[in-house]
C-alpha positions as CSV (number, residue, x, y, z in Angstrom):
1,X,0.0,0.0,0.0
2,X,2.8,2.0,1.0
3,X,4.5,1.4,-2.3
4,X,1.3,2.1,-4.3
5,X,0.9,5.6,-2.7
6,X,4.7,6.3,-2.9
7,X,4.6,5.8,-6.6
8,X,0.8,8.3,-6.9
9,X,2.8,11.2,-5.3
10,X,5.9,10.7,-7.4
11,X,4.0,10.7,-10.7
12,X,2.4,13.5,-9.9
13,X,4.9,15.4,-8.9
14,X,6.7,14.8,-12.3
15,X,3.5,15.4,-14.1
16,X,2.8,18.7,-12.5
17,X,6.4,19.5,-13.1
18,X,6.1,18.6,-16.8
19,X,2.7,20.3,-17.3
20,X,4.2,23.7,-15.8
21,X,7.0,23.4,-18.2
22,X,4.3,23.1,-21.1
23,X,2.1,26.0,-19.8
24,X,5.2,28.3,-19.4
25,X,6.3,27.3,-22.5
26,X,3.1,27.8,-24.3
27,X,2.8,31.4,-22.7
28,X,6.5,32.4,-23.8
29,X,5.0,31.1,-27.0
30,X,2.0,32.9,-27.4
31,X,3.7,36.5,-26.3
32,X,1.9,36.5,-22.7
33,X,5.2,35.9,-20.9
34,X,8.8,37.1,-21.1
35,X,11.7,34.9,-21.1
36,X,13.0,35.7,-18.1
37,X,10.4,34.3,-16.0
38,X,13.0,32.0,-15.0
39,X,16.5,32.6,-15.3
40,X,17.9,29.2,-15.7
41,X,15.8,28.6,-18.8
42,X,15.7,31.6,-20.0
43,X,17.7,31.2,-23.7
44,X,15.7,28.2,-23.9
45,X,12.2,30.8,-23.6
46,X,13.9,33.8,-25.6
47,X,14.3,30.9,-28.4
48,X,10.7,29.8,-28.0
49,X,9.1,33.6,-27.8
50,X,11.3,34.5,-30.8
51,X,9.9,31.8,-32.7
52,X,7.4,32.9,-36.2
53,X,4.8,31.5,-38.5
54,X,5.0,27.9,-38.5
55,X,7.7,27.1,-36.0
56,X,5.8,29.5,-32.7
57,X,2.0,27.8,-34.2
58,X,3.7,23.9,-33.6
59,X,5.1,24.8,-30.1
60,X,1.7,26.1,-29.5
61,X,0.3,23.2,-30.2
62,X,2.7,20.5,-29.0
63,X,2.3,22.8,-25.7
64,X,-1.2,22.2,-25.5
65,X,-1.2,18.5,-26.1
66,X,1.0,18.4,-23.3
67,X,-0.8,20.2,-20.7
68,X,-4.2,17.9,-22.0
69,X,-2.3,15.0,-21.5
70,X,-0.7,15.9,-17.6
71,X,-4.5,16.8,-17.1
72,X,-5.7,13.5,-17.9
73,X,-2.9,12.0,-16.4
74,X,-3.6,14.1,-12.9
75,X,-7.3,13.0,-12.9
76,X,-6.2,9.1,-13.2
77,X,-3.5,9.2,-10.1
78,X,-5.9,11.4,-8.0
79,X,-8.7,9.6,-8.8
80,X,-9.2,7.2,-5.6
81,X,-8.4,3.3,-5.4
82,X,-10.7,0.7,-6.9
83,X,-10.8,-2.6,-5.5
84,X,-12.6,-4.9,-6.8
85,X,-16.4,-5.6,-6.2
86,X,-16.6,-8.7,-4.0
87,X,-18.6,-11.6,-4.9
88,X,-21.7,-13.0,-3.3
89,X,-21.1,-16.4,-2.0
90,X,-24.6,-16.6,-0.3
91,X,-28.0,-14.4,0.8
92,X,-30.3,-15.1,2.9
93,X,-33.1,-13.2,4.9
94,X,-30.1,-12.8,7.7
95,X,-27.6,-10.6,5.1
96,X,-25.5,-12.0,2.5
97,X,-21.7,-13.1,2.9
98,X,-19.5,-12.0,0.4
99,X,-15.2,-13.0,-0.4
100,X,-12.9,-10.5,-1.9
101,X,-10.9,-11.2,-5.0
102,X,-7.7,-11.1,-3.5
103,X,-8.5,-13.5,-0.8
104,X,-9.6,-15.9,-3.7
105,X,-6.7,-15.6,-5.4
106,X,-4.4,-16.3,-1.9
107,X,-6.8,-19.7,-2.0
108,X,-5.8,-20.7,-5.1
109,X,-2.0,-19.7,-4.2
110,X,-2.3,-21.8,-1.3
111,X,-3.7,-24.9,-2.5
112,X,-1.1,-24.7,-5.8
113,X,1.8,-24.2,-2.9
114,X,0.8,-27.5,-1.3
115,X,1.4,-29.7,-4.9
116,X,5.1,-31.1,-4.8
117,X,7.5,-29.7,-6.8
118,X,6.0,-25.9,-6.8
119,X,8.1,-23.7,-5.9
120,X,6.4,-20.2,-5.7
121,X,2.8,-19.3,-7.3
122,X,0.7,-16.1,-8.0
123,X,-2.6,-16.3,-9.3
124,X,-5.1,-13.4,-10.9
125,X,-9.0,-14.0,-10.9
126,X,-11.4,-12.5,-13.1
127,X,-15.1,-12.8,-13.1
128,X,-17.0,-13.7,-16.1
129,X,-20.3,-14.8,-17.0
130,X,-19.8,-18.7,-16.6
131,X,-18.0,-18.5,-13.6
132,X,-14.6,-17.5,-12.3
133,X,-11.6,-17.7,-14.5
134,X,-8.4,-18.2,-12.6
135,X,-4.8,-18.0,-14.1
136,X,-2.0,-18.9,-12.3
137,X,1.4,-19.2,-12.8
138,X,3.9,-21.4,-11.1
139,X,7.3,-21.6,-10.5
140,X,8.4,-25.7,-10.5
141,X,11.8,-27.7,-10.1
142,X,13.2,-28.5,-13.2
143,X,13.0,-32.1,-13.2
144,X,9.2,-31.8,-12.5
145,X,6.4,-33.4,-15.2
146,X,4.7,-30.2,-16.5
147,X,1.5,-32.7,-17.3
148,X,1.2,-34.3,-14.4
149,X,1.6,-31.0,-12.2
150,X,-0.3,-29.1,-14.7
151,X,-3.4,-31.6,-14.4
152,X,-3.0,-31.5,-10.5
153,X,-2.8,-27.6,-10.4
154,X,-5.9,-27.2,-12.4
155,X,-8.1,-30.3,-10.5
156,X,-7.0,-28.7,-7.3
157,X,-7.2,-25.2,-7.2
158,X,-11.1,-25.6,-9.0
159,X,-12.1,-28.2,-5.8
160,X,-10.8,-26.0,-3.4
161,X,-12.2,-23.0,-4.5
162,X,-15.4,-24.5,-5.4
163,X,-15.8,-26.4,-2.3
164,X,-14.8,-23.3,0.1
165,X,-16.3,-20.6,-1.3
166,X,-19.3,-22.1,-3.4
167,X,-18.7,-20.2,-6.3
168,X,-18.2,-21.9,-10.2
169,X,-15.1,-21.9,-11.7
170,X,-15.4,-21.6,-15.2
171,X,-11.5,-22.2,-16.2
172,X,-8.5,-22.7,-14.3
173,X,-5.4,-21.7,-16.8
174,X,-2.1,-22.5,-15.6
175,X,1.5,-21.0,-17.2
176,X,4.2,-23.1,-15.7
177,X,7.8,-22.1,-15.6
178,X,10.8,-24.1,-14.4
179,X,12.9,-22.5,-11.9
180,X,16.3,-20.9,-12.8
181,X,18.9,-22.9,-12.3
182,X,22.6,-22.5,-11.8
183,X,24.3,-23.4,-14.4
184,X,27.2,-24.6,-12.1
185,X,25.0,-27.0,-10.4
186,X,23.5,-28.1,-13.3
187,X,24.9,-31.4,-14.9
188,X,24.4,-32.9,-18.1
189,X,24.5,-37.0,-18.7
């Protein structure tokens, strides 16, 4: 979360940085500023306010662009955090119980870290109409039988989500990839 929030205030810092460079150079420009609104740029301004006819008109423009675009990226880091809608496991005439995404996905991580020869997991669930789709993708030992693990993977992680949560799983997609070895350690018959 920390991370997450770090990163927001970094981007926007930039973006408000690069968006005051395109409004300042879009009012040097235009003739509504002089150059030496800031001395450290200022041959950099003279050049642009000195600018004519085509060359001034294309700064303009290039300026504006750039200001649109810091807007719209602005709006889309201040905008607040989605998470995900949770989905309805059950209702009844007491209230409804409801699991988060995430904590499906940890399921699904869980039960794939139990098979032998997995070495590290992470899964991403998306609902769809026939049921959930989850993708995971596994890290396994290289002497490991992609098939076999592959077949387990899949027939596990759709029982245990199925059986603990109640909801359909529609697919359960798996990308296996062997674990980097070192080459030192590795020998070759």
């Amino acid at each position: 979360m920390f991370v997450t929030i770090f990163n927001r205030v970094v981007v926007v810092v930039i973006v408000l940085l690069i968006l005051a460079g395109a409004v300042i150079a879009l009012l040097a420009a235009a003739g509504a500023s002089t150059p030496d609104i800031f001395s450290y740029f200022e041959a950099q301004l003279q050049a642009v306010a000195d600018a004519t006819g085509s060359t001034a008109v294309i700064i303009i423009v290039i300026s504006v662009l750039v200001a649109l675009a810091m807007f719209a990226i602005l709006i889309v880091e201040l905008s607040p955090l989605r998470e995900p809608h949770p989905l309805l496991v059950s209702s009844t005439e007491e209230g409804s119980v409801t699991i988060d995404m995430n904590s499906i996905c940890m399921l699904a991580e869980k039960t794939a870290s139990l098979i032998h020869n997995v070495q590290h997991v992470k899964c991403y669930t998306k609902e769809t109409s026939g049921g959930l789709m989850i993708s995971c993708r596994p890290l396994v030992l290289l002497s490991t039988n992609l098939v076999e693990v592959g077949t387990e993977l899949q027939s596990s992680i759709r029982e245990s989500v199925e059986e603990l949560t109640g909801l359909s799983v529609a697919h359960v997609d798996i990308k296996i990839k062997y674990q980097p070895v070192d080459a030192r350690r590795l020998a070759v018959r």
